[in-house]
N, C-alpha and C positions, 0 to 999 in steps of 0.2 A: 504494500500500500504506500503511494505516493503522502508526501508530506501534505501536497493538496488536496487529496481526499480524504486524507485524517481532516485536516480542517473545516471542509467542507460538511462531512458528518457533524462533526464537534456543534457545527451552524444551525446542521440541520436537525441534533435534537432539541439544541438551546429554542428552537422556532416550535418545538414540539412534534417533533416526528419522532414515530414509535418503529419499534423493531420491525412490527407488522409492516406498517407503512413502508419502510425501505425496502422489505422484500416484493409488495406489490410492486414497487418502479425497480426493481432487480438489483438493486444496489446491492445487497447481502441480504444471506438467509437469515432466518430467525436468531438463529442461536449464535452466530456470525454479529449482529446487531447486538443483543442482549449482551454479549460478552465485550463489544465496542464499547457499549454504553456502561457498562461497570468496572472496567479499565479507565475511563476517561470524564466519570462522572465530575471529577474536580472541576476539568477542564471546562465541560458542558455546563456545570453552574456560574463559572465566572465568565463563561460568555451569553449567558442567558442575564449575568447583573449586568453586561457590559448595555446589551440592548436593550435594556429596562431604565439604564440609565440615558440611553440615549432617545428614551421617548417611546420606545417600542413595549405592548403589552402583550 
């Protein structure tokens, strides 16, 4: 996985994309997703304060 697809995901749960949801557009499978997203929950919360701070709900 590219540095930009980490990031990308890291984006795309902070917006609130679920494991399901990535696998419907085939981004990764379930358990591919679920394991991204508790690997990198740190990351996924301070970019979810960063967009909150920036106006985004």
């Amino acid at each position: 996985m590219t540095e930009q697809t980490k990031l990308e995901l890291i984006k795309s749960f902070a917006y609130g994309a679920t494991p399901e949801s990535l696998n419907e557009v085939g981004r990764l499978t379930i358990p591919e997703a679920e394991t991204f997203q508790k690997e990198h929950a740190a990351e996924i919360e301070a970019k979810k304060k960063e967009l909150e701070e920036g106006g985004w709900k």
